[in-house]
C-alpha positions, -999 to +999 in steps of 0.1 A: -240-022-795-260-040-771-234-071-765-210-042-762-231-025-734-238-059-720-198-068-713-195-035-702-215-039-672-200-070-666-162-057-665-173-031-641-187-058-614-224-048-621-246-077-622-276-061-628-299-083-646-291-108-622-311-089-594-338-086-622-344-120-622-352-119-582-383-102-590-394-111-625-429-126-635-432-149-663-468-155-680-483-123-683-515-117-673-543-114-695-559-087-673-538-071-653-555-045-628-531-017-633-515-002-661-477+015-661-467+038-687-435+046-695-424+067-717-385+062-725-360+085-750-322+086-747-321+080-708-300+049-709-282+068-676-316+060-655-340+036-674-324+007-650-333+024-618-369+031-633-378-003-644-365-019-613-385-002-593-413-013-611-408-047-617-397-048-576-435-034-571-453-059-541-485-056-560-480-083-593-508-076-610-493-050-635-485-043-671-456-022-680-460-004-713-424+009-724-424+036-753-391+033-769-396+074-785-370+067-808-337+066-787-306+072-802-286+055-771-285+025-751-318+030-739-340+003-760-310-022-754-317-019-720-359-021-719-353-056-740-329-072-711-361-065-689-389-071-713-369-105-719-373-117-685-405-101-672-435-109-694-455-081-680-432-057-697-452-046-730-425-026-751-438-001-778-408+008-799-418+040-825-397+071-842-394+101-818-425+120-816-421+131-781-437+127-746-474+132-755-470+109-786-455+079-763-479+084-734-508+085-762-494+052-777-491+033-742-532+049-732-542+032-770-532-005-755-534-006-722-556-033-704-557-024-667-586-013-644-561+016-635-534+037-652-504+056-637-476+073-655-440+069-648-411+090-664-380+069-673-357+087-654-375+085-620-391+058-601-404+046-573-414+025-536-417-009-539-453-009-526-461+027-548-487+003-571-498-011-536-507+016-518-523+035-545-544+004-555-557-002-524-564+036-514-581+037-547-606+006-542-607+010-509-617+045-514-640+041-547-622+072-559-609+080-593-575+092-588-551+083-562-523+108-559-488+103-543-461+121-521-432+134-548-397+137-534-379+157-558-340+145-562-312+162-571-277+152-570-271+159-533-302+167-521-340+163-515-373+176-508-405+171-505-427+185-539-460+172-528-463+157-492-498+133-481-492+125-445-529+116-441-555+098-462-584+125-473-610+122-502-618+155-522-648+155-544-650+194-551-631+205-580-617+232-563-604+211-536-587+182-560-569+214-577-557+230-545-546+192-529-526+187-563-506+219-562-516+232-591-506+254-613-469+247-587-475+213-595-486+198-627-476+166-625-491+140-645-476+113-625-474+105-589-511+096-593-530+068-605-559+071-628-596+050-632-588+043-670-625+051-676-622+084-673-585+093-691-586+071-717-603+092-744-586+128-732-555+126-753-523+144-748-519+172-776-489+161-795-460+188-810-458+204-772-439+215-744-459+214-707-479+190-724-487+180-688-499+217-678-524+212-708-538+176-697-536+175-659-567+202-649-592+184-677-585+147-662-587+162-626-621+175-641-634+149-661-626+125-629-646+122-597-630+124-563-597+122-556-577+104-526-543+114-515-523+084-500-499+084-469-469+060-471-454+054-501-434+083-530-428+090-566-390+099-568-386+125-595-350+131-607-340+164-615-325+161-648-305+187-663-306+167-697-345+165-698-361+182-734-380+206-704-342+214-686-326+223-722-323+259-733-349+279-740-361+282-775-387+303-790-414+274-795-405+266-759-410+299-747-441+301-767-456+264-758-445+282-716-474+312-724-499+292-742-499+264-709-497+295-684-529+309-707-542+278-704-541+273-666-554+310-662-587+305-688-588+271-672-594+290-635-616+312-648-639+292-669-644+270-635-646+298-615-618+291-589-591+311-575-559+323-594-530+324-565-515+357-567-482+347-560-476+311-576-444+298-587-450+287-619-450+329-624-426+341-597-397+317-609-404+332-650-402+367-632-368+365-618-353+355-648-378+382-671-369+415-647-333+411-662-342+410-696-348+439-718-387+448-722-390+445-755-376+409-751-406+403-733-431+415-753-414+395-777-423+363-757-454+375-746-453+375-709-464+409-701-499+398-707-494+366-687-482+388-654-509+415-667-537+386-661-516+378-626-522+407-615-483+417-613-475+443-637-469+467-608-438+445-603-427+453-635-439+482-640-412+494-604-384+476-619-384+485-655-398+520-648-422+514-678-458+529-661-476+523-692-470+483-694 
């Protein structure tokens, strides 16, 4: 298979690991400053794009932890072309036991100062590790976040946008300046491994991110946002979080939208009325039956939202 995929490439004019080697680094380093994990299954569509950009990174003192999840395509044929020529590419390959799993595995045996996560069908600048190292030292922060530019096929925007440099020690403030609950993006950012190396990802979940993003923002000290450099994230149709709806799905959806609203409360900051993470479920619940959604829950979810009224209009149902 991977000769196959090899020739391939070849026949079609793509001489891709040539332009690897531009940018390679042989002889590891034995402490590298910053940590990249990567956690890769069945994405041999965009795993090139991903590693490139990282290897291509200005600032060389990096490792790469790759988490082969178990890939059932060309996708580990493609991290071992890389890892053979860069030796700062650490590859983990294990059975498929999904995001939180990989992301653990790569957190157990990484060496750097720092840690930033990458998803393997995204990537990003060439001076991304750069900027963020420097903002970060520079800064004596914990976290160092990122602008995102969300892709699709034919267009882009802006998810997250930093045009200025500004440190946030409140928690309040590092919550509101990361978007969330809009935006729970684990990466984009880069982490003091100090303080994220013991808070695990819970394993067997969807919107495992929604879970472990607000306790790291806690359990971390101020946070910097940095101008100048994005985190490209690909809007993939084929993602496990794109694919249809099933029941554990919808379920693991109310237990991280729970989650968020007891994680508000408990830290006593303020719920947005109106956030996306609810209105987007809303336009697709109004025009399903209502016992469908007590069936998934959700009434309490809007109920603690503050938006029954809008269901209540809609499905003429006062006593919701």
């Amino acid at each position: 298979m991977h000769i196959d995929f090899v020739k391939n490439n070849q026949k079609k004019g793509n001489n891709k690991y040539a332009e690897i080697e531009k940018y390679c680094v042989k002889n590891s380093m034995e402490n590298p400053k910053v940590s990249i994990i990567v956690p890769a299954y069945n994405v041999e569509k965009y795993i090139y794009d991903c590693l490139l950009s990282l290897v291509k990174q200005t600032f060389k003192e990096i490792e790469i932890i790759v988490i082969n999840d178990g890939s059932i395509d060309n996708t580990f044929e493609i991290i071992e072309e890389f890892s053979k020529r860069d030796d700062r590419i650490r590859v983990i390959n294990q059975k498929n036991q999904g995001n939180s799993c990989a992301r653990n595995s790569g957190l157990e045996i990484a060496k750097g100062k720092y840690i930033s996560f990458i998803d393997s069908d995204d990537w990003v600048d060439e001076n991304y590790i750069e900027q963020l190292y420097n903002t970060i030292e520079r800064s004596n922060s914990d976290i160092a976040a990122a602008t995102i530019i969300r892709k699709r096929k034919y267009t882009q925007k802006y998810r997250v946008h930093y045009a200025e440099e500004k440190i946030f020690t409140l928690l309040e403030d590092k919550i509101k300046a990361s978007r969330i609950p809009v935006c729970c993006y684990v990466w984009n950012k880069l982490y003091r491994a100090e303080k994220i190396v013991g808070h695990k990802f819970k394993s067997g979940v969807f919107f495992e991110d929604v879970l472990w993003l607000p306790e790291a923002i806690k359990k971390c000290g101020s946070m910097v946002t940095v101008p100048g450099t994005n985190y490209y994230y690909r809007v993939n149709n084929a993602s496990i979080v794109k694919k249809k709806p099933s029941i554990k799905k919808q379920d693991d959806s109310y237990n991280a939208k729970k989650y968020l609203l007891e994680f508000f409360k408990q830290n006593n900051l303020e719920i947005p009325k109106k956030s996306e993470i609810i209105t987007r479920r809303i336009k697709y619940l109004l025009n399903i039956p209502v016992l469908k959604i007590k069936e998934y829950r959700n009434i309490e979810t809007a109920y603690l939202f503050d938006l029954i009224p809008v269901f209540s209009k809609k499905l003429g149902d006062n006593n919701a």
